[in-house]
PyMOL Python script that loads the backbone (N, CA, C, O; Angstrom):
from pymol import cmd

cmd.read_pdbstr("""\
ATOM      1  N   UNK A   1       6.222 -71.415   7.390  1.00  0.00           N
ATOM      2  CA  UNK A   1       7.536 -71.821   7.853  1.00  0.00           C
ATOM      3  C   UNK A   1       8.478 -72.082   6.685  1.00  0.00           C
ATOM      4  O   UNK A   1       9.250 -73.004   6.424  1.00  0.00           O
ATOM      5  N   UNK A   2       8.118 -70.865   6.029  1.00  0.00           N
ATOM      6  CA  UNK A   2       9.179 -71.560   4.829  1.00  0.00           C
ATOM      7  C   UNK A   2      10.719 -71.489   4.623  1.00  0.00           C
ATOM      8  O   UNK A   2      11.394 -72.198   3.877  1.00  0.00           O
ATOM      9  N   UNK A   3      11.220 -70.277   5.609  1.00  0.00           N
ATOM     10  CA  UNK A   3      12.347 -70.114   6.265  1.00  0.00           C
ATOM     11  C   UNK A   3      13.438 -71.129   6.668  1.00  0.00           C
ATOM     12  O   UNK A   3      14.652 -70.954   6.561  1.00  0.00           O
ATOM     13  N   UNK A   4      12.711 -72.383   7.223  1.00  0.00           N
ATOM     14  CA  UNK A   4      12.868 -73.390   7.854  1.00  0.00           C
ATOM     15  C   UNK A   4      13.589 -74.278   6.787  1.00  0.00           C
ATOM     16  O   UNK A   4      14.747 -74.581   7.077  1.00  0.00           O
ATOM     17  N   UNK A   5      13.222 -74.625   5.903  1.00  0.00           N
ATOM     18  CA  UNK A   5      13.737 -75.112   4.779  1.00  0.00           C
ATOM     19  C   UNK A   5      15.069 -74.946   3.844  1.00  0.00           C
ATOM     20  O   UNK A   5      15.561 -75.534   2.881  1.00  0.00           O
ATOM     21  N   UNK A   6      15.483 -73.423   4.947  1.00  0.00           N
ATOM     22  CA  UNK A   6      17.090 -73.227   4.081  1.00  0.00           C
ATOM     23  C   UNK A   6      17.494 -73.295   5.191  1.00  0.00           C
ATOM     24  O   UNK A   6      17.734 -72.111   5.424  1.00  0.00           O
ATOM     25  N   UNK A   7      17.757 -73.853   6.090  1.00  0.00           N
ATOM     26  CA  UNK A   7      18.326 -73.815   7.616  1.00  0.00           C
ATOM     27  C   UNK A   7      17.935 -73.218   9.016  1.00  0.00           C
ATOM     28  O   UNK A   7      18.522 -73.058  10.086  1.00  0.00           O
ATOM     29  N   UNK A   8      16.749 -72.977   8.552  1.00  0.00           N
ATOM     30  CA  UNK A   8      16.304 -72.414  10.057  1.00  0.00           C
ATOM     31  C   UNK A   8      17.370 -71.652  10.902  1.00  0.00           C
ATOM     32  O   UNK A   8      18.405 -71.046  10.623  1.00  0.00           O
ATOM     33  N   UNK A   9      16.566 -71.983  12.258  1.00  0.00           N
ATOM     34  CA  UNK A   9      17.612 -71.134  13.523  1.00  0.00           C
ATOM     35  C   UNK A   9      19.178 -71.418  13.289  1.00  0.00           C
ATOM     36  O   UNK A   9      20.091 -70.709  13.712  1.00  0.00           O
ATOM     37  N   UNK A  10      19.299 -72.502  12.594  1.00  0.00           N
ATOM     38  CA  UNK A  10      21.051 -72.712  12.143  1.00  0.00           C
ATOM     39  C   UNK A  10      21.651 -71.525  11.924  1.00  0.00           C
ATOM     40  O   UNK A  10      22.574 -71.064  12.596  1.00  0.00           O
ATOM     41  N   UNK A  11      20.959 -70.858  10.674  1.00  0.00           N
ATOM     42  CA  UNK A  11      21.740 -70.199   9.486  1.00  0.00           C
ATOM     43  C   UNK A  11      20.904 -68.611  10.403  1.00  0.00           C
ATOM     44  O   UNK A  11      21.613 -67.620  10.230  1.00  0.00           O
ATOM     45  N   UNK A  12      20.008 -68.398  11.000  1.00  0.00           N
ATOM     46  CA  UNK A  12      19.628 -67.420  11.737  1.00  0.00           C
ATOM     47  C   UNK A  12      20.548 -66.953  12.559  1.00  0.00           C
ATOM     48  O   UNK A  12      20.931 -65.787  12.658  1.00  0.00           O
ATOM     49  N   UNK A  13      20.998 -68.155  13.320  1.00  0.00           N
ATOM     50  CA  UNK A  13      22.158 -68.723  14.450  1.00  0.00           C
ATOM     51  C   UNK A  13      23.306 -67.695  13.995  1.00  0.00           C
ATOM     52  O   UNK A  13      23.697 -66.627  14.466  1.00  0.00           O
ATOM     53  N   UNK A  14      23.648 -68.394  12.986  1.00  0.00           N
ATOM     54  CA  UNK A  14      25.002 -68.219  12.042  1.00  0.00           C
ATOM     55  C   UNK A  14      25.128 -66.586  11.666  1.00  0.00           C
ATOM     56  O   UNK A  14      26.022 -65.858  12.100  1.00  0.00           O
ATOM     57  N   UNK A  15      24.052 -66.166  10.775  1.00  0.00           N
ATOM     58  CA  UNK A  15      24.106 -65.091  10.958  1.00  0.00           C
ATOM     59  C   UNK A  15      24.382 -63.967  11.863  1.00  0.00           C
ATOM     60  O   UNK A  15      25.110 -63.044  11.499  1.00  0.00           O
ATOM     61  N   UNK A  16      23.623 -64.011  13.479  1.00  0.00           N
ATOM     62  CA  UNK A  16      23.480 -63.529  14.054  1.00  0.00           C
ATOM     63  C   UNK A  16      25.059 -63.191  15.034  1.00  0.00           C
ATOM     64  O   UNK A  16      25.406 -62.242  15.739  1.00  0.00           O
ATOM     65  N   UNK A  17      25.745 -64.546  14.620  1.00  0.00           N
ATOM     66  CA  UNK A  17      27.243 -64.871  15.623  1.00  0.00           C
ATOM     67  C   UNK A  17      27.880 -64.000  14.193  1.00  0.00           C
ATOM     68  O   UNK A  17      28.981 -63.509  14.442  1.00  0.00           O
ATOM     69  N   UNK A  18      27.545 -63.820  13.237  1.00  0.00           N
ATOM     70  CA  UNK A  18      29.063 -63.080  12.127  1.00  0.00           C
ATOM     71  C   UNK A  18      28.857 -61.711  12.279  1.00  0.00           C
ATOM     72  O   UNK A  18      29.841 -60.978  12.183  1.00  0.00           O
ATOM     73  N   UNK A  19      27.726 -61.215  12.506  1.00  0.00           N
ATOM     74  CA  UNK A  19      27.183 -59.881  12.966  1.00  0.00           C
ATOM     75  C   UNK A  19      27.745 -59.587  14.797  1.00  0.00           C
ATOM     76  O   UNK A  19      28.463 -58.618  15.041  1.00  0.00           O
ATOM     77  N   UNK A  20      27.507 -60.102  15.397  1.00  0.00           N
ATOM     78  CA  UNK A  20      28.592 -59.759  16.654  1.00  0.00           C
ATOM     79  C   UNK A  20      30.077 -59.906  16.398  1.00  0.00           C
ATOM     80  O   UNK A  20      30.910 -59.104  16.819  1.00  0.00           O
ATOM     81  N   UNK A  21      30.385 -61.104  15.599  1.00  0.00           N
ATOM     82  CA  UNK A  21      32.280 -60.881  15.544  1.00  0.00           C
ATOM     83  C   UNK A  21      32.791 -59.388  14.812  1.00  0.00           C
ATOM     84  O   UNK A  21      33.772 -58.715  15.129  1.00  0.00           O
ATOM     85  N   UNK A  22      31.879 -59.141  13.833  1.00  0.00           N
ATOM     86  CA  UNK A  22      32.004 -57.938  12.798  1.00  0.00           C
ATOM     87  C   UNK A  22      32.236 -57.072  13.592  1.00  0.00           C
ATOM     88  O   UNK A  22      33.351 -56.553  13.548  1.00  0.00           O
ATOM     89  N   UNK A  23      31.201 -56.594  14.650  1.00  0.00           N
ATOM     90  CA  UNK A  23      30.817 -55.377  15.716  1.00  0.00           C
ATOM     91  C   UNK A  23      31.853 -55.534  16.343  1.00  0.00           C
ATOM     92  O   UNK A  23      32.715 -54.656  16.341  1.00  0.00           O
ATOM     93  N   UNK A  24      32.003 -56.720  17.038  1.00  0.00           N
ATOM     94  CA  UNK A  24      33.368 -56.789  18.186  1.00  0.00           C
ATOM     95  C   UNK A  24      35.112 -56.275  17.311  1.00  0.00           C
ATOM     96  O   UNK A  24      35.976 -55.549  17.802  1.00  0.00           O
ATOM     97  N   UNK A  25      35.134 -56.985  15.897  1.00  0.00           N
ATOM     98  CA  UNK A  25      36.010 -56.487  15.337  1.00  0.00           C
ATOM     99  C   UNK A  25      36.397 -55.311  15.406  1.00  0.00           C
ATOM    100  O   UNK A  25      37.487 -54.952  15.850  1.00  0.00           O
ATOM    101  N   UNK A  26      35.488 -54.574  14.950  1.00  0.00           N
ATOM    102  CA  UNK A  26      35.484 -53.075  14.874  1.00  0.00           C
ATOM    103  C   UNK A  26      35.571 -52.012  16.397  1.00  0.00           C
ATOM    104  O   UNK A  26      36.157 -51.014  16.818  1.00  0.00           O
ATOM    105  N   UNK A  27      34.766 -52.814  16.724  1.00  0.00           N
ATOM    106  CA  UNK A  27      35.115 -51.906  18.300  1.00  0.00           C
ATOM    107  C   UNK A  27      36.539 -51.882  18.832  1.00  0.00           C
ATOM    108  O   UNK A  27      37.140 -50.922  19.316  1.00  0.00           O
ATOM    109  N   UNK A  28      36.964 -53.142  18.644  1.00  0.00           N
ATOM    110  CA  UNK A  28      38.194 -53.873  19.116  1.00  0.00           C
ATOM    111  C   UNK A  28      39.501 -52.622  18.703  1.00  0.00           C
ATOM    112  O   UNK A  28      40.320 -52.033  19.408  1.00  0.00           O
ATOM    113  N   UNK A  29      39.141 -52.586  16.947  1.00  0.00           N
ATOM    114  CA  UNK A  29      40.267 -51.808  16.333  1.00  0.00           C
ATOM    115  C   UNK A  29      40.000 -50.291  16.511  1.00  0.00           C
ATOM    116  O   UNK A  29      40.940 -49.498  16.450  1.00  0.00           O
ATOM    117  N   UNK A  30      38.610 -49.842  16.749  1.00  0.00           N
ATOM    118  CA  UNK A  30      38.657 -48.436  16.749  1.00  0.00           C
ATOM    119  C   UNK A  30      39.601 -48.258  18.467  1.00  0.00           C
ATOM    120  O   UNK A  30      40.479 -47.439  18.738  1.00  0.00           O
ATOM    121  N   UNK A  31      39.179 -49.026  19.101  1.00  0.00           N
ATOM    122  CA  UNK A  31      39.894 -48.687  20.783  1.00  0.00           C
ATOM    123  C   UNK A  31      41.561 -48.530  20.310  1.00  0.00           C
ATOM    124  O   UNK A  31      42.299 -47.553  20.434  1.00  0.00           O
ATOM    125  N   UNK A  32      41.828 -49.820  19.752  1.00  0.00           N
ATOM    126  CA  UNK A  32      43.310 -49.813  19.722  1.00  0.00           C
ATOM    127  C   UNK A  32      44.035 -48.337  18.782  1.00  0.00           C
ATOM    128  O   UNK A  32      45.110 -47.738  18.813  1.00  0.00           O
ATOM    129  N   UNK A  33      42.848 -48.228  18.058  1.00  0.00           N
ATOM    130  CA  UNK A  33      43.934 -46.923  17.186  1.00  0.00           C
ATOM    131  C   UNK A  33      43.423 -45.688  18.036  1.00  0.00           C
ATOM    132  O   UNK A  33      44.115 -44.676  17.926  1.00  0.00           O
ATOM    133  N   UNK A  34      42.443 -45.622  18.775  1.00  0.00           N
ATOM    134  CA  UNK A  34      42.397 -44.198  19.874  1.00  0.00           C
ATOM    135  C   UNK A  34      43.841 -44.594  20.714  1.00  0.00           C
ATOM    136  O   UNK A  34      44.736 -43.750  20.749  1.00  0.00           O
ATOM    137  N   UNK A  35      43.988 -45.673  21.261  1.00  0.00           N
ATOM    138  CA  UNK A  35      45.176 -45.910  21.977  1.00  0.00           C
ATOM    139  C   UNK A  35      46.136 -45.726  21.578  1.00  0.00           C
ATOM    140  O   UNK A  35      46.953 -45.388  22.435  1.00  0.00           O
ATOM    141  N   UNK A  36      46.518 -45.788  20.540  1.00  0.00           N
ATOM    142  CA  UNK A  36      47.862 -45.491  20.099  1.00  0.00           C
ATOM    143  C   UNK A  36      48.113 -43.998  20.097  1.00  0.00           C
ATOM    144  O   UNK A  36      49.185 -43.461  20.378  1.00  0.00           O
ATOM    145  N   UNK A  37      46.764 -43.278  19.674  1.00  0.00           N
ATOM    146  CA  UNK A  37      47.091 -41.845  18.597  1.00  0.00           C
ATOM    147  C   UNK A  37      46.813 -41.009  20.252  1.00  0.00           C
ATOM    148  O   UNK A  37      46.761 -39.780  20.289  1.00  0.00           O
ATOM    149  N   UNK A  38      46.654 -41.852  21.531  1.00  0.00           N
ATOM    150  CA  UNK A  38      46.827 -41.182  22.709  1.00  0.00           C
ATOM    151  C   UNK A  38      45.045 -40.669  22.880  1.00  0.00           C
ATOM    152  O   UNK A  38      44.763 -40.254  24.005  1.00  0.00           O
ATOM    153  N   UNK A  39      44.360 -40.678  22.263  1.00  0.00           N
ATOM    154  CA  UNK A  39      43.042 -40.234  22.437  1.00  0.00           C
ATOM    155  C   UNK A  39      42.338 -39.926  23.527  1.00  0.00           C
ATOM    156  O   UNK A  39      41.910 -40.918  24.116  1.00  0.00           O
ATOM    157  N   UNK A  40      42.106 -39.033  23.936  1.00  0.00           N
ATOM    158  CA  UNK A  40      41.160 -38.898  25.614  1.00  0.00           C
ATOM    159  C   UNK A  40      42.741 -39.015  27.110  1.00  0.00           C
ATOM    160  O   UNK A  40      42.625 -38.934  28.333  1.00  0.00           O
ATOM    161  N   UNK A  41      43.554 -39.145  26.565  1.00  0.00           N
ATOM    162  CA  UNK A  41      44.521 -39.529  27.617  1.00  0.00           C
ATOM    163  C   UNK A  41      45.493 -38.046  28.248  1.00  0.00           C
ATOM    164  O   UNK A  41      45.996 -37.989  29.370  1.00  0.00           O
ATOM    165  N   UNK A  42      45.559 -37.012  27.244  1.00  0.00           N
ATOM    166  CA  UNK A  42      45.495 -35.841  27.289  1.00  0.00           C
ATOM    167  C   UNK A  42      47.385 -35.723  27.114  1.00  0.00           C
ATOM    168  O   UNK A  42      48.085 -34.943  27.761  1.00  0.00           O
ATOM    169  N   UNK A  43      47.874 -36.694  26.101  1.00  0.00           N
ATOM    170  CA  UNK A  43      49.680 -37.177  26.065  1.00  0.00           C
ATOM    171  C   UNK A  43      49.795 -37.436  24.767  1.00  0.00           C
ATOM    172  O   UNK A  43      50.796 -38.123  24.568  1.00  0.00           O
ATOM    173  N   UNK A  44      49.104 -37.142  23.628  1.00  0.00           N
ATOM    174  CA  UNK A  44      49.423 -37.287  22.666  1.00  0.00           C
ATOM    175  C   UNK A  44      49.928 -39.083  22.077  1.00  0.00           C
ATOM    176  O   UNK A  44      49.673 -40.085  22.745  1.00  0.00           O
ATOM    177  N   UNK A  45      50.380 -39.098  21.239  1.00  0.00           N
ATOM    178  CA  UNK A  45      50.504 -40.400  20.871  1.00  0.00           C
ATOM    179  C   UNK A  45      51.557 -40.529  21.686  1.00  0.00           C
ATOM    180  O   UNK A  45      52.282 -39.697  22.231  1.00  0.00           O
ATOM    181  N   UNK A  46      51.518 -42.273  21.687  1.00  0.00           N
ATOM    182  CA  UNK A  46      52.815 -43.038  22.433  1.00  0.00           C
ATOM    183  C   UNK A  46      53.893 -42.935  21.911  1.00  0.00           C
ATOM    184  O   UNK A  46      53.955 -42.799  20.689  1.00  0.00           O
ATOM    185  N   UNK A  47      55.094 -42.974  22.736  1.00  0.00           N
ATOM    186  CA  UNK A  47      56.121 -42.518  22.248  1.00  0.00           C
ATOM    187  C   UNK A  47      56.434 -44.039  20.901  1.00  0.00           C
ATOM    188  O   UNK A  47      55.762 -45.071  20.871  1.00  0.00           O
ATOM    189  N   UNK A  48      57.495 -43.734  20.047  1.00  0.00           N
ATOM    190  CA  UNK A  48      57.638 -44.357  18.360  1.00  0.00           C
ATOM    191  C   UNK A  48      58.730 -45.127  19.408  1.00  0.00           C
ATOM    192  O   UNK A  48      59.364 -44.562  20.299  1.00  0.00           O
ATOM    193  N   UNK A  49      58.778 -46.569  19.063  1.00  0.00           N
ATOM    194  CA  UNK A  49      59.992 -47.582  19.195  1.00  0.00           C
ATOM    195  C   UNK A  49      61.309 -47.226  19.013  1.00  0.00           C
ATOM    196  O   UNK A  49      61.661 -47.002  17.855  1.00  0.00           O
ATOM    197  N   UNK A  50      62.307 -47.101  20.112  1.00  0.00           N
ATOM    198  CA  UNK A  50      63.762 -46.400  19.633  1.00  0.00           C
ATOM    199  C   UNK A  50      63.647 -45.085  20.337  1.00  0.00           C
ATOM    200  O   UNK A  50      64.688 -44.581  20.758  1.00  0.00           O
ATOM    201  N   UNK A  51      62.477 -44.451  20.520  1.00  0.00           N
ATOM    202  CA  UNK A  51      62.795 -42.658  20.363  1.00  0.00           C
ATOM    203  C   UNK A  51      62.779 -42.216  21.786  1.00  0.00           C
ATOM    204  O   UNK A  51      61.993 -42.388  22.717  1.00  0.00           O
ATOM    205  N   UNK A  52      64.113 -41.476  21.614  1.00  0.00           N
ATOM    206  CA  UNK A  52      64.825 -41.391  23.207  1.00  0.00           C
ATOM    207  C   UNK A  52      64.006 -40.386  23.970  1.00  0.00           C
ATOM    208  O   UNK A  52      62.992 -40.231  23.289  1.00  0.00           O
ATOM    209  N   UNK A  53      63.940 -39.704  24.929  1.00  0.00           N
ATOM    210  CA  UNK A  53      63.397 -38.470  26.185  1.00  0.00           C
ATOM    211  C   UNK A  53      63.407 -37.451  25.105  1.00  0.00           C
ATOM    212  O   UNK A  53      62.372 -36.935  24.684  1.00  0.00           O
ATOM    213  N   UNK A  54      64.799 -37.121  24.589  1.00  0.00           N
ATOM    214  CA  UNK A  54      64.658 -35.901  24.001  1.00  0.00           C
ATOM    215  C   UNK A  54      63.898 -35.730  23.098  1.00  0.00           C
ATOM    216  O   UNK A  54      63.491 -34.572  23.009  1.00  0.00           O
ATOM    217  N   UNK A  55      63.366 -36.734  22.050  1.00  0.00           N
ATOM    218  CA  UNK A  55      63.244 -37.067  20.521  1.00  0.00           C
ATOM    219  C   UNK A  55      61.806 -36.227  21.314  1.00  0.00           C
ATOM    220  O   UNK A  55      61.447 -35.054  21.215  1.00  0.00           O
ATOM    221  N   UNK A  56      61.113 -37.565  22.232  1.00  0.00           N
ATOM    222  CA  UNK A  56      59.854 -36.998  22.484  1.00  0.00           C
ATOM    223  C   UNK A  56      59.379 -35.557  23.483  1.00  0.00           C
ATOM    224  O   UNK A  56      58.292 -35.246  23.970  1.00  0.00           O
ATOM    225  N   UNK A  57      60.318 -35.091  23.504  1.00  0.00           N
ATOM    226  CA  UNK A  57      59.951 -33.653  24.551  1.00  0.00           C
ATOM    227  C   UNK A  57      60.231 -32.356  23.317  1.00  0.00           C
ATOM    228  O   UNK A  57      59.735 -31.234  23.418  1.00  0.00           O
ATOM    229  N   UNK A  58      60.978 -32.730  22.359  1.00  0.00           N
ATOM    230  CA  UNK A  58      60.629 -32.145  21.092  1.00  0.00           C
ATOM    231  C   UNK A  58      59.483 -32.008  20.265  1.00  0.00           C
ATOM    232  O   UNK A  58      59.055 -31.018  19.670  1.00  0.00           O
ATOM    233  N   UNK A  59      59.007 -33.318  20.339  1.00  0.00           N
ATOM    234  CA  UNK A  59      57.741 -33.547  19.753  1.00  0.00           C
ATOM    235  C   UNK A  59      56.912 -32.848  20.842  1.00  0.00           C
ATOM    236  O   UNK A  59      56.492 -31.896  20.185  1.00  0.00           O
ATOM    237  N   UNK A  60      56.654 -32.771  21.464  1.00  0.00           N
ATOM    238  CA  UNK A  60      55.921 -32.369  22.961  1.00  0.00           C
ATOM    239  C   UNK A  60      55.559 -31.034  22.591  1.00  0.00           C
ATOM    240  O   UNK A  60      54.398 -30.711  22.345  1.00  0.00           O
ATOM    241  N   UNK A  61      56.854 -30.002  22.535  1.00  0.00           N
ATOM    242  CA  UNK A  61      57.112 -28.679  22.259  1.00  0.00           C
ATOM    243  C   UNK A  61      56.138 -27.998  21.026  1.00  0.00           C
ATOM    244  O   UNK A  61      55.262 -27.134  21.007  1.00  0.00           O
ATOM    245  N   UNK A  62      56.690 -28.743  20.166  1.00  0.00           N
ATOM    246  CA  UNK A  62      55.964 -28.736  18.568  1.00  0.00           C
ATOM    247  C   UNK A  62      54.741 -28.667  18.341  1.00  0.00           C
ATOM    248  O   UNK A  62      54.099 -27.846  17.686  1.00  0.00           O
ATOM    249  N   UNK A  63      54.370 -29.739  19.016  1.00  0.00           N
ATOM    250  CA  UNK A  63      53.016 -29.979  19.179  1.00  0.00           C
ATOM    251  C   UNK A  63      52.043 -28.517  20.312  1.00  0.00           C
ATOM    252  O   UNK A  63      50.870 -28.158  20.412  1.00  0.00           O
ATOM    253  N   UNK A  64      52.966 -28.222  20.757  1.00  0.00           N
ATOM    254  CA  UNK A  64      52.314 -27.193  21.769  1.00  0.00           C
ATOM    255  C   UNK A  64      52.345 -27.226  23.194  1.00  0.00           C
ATOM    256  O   UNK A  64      52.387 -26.232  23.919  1.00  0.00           O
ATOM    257  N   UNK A  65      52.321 -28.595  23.615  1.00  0.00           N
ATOM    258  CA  UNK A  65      51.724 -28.896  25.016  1.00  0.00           C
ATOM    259  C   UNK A  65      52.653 -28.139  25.686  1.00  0.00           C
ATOM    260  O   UNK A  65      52.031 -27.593  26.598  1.00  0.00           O
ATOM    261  N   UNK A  66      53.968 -27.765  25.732  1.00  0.00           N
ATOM    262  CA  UNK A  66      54.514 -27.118  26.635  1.00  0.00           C
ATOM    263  C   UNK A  66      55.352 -26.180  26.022  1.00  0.00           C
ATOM    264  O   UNK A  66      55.897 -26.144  24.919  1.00  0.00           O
ATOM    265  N   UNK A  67      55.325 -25.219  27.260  1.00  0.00           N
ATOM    266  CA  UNK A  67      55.514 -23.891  26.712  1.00  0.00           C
ATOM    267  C   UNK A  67      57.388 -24.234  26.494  1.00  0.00           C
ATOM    268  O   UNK A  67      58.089 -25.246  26.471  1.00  0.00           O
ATOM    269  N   UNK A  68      57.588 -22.912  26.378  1.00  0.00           N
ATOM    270  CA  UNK A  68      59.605 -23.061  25.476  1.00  0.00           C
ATOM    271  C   UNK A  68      60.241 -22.687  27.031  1.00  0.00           C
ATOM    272  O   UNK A  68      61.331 -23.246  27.144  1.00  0.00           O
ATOM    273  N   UNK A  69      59.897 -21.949  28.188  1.00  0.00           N
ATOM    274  CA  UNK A  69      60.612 -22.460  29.728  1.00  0.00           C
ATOM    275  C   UNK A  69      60.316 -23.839  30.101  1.00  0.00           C
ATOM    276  O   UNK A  69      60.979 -24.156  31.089  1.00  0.00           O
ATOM    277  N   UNK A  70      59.684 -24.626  29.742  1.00  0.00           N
ATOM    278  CA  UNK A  70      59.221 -26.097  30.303  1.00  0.00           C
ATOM    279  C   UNK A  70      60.204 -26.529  29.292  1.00  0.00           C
ATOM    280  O   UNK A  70      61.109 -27.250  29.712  1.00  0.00           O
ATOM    281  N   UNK A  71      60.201 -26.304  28.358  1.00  0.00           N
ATOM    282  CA  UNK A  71      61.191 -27.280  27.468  1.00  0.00           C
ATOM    283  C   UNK A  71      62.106 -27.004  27.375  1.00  0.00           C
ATOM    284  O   UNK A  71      62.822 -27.781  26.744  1.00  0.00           O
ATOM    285  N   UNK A  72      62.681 -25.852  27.867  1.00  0.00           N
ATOM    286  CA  UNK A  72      64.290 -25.628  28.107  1.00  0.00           C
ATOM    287  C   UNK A  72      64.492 -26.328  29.674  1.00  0.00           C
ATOM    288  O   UNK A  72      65.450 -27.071  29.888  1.00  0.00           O
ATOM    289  N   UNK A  73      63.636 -26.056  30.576  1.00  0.00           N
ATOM    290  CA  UNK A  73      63.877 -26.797  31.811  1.00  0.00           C
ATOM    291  C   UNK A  73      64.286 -28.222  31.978  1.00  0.00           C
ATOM    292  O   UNK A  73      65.136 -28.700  32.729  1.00  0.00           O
ATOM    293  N   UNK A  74      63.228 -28.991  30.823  1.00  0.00           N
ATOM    294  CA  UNK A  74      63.140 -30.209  31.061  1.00  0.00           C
ATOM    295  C   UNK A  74      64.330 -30.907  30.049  1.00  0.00           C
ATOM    296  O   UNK A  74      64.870 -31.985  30.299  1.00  0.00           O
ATOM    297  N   UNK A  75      64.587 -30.163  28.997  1.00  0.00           N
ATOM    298  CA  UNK A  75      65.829 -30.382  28.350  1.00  0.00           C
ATOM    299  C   UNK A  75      66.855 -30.413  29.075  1.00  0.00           C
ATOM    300  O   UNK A  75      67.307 -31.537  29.296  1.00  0.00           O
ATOM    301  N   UNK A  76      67.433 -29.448  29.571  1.00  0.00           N
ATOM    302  CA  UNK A  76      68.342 -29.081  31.083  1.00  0.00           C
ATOM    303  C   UNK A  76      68.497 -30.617  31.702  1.00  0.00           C
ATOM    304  O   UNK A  76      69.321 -31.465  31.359  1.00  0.00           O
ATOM    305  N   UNK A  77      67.762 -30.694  32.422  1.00  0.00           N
ATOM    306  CA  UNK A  77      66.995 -31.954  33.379  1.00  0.00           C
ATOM    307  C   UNK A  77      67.933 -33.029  32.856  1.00  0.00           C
ATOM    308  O   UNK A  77      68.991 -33.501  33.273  1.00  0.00           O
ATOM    309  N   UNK A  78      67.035 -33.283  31.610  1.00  0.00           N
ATOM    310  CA  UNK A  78      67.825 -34.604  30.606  1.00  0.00           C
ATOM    311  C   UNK A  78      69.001 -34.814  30.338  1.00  0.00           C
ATOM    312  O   UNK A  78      69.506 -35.919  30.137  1.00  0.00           O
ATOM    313  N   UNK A  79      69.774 -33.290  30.303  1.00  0.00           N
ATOM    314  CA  UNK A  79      70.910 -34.064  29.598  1.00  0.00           C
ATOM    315  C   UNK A  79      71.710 -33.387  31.060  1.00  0.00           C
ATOM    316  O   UNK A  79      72.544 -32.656  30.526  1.00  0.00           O
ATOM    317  N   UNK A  80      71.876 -33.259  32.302  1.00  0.00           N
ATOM    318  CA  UNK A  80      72.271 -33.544  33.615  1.00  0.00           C
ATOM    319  C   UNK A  80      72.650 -34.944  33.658  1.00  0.00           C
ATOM    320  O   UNK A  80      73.039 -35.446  34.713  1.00  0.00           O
TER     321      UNK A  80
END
""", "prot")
cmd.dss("prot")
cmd.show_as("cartoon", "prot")
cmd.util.cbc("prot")
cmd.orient("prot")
């Protein structure tokens, strides 16, 4: 039992709780940056603070997701 002598189940304890906050940390932040960068959601990242319909249906275009009749349509649309 010689373990016992630098703190036992305390510092076992202790250990064991900084090793779950670590894990939870990390899980925590990998979710939030899939969330942002749009990950699995099939929309690309969230639209940027400020940036109007058009800003992002440009970006949209660029990026690919829609073809150049969808983005002349939906341009159309917008500024109606």
């Amino acid at each position: 039992m010689h373990w016992m002598q630098y703190g036992g189940w305390s510092t076992m304890g202790g250990m064991w709780l900084l090793w779950l906050i670590v894990i939870v940390v990390v899980v925590v932040a990998i979710y939030l940056l899939a969330r942002v960068a749009g990950v699995g959601t099939g929309r690309g990242a969230l639209p940027r603070e400020g940036e109007s319909a058009e800003e992002i249906l440009r970006r949209r275009y660029a990026r690919g997701e829609i073809d150049r009749e969808q983005y002349e349509r939906m341009m159309s649309d917008l500024r109606r």
